[in-house]
N, C-alpha and C positions, 0 to 999 in steps of 0.2 A: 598356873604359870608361876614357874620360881624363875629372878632374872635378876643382874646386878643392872644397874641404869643410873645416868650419868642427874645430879640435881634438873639439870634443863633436857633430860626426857631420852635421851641416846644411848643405845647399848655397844657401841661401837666409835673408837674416831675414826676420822674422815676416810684411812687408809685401811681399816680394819683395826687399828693398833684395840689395844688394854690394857695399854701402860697405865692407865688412869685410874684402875681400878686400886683404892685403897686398902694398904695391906696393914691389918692389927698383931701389932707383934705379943698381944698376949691371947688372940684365940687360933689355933692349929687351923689349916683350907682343912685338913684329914678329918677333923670333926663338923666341920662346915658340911662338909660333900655327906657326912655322916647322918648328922642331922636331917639334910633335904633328905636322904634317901629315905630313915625310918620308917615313914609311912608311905613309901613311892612301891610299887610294884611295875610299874610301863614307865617309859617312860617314850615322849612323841619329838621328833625332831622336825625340822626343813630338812632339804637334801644339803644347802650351804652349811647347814651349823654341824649336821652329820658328818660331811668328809670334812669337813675342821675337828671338829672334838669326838665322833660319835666312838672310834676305836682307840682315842688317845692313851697313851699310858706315860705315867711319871719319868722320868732319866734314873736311871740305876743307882744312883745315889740317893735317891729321894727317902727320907723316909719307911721304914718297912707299913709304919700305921697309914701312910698317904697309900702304900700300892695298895695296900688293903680296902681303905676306901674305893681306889680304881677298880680293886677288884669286883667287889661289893654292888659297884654302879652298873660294870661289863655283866651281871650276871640276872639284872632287869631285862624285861622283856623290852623291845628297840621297835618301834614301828617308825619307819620314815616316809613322809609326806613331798614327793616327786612327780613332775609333771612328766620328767626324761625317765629318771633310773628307773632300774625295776629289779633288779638284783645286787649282789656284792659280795656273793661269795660266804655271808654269814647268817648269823641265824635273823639276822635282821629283818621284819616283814616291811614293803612296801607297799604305801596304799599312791594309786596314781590318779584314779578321780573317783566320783562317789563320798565325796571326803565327810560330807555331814552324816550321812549314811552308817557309813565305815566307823567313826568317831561314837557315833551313838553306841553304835552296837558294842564297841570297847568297853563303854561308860556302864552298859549293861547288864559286865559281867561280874560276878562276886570279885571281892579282891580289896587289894588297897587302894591309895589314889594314884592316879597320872601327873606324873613329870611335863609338862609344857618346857623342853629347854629351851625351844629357839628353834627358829629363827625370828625377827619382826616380820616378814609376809604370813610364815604361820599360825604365827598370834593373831595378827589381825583378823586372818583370814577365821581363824576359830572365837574370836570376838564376833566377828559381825554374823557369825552364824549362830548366837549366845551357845557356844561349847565352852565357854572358860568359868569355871564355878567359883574357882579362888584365885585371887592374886597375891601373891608373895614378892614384894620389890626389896631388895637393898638398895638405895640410893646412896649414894657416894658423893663426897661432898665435895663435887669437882663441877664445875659450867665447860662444856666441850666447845659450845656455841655453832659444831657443822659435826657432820658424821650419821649414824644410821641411827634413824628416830625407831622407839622403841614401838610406839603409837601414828601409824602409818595408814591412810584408807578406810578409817571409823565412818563406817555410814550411818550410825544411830549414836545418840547420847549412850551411856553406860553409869547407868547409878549403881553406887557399890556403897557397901556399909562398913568400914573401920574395925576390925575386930580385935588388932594388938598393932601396937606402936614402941617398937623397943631401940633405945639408942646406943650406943656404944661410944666408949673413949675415943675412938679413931673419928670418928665424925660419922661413920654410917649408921643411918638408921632402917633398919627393919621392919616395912609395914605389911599387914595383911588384912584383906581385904573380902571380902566375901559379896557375889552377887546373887547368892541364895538368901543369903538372912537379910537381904532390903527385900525382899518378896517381888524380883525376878526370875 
């Protein structure tokens, strides 16, 4: 799971906004998006965070290295997790139950790692199934105090082990987290 999240726990304000999200004007989004993908091959969405972001592309003015990166992202494999959809017209695959199942058999196969973008139902829901291996947070050094908690319907504790803690001028700091190497 990579995901930007508010200090008090929210990936979202109360309206959807992310306005909040703090922007460092000396590192590029285009190497941000760069970075997450390196080692991403799938990447898994909700159905909400899909038709929000999932065929997003930059404004024609954006950068040629930012479309780049879009492009880069668009050319991962997309499985979206829907109770309703079941198509769209792209090479997207939908999984619509079976989900632990489905997720395993993903995990399975040779390849790089999986993208967890989003949504918070899907997270959790691949929490409480233990399907999430890593956690990758930005927190952002903003309290929302109402909006969509990132950590929603945890039905069991979740011990995770610290593996890098990196901060940046802008106030965000980068943690990652591992529920493999605490030996779950």
């Amino acid at each position: 799971m990579n995901l930007a999240v508010s200090l008090d726990g929210f990936i979202e304000g109360p309206n959807g906004e992310l306005d909040w999200l703090t922007r460092d004007s000396t590192i590029d989004f285009a190497d941000i998006l760069n970075e997450i993908l390196s080692d991403m091959d799938i990447i898994f969405y909700g159905r909400k965070s899909y038709d929000k972001w999932g065929n997003f592309w930059p404004e024609e003015e954006s950068s040629q290295k930012l479309k780049n990166a879009y492009h880069r992202m668009h050319s991962k494999q997309k499985y979206v997790f829907s109770r309703t959809k079941t198509n769209d017209g792209t090479e997207a695959i939908f999984i619509n139950d079976h989900v632990q199942a489905s997720v395993e058999q993903i995990k399975q196969r040779h390849g790089k790692n999986i993208w967890l973008y989003g949504g918070a139902e899907l997270a959790s829901e691949l929490i409480n199934l233990n399907l999430v291996d890593e956690y990758r947070l930005a927190v952002h050094p903003v309290i929302l105090g109402k909006g969509k908690p990132l950590f929603q319907g945890i039905t069991e504790k979740q011990k995770l082990q610290l593996i890098e803690a990196k901060g940046h001028a802008s106030g965000v700091v980068l943690l990652t987290y591992s529920t493999a190497a605490a030996g779950l």
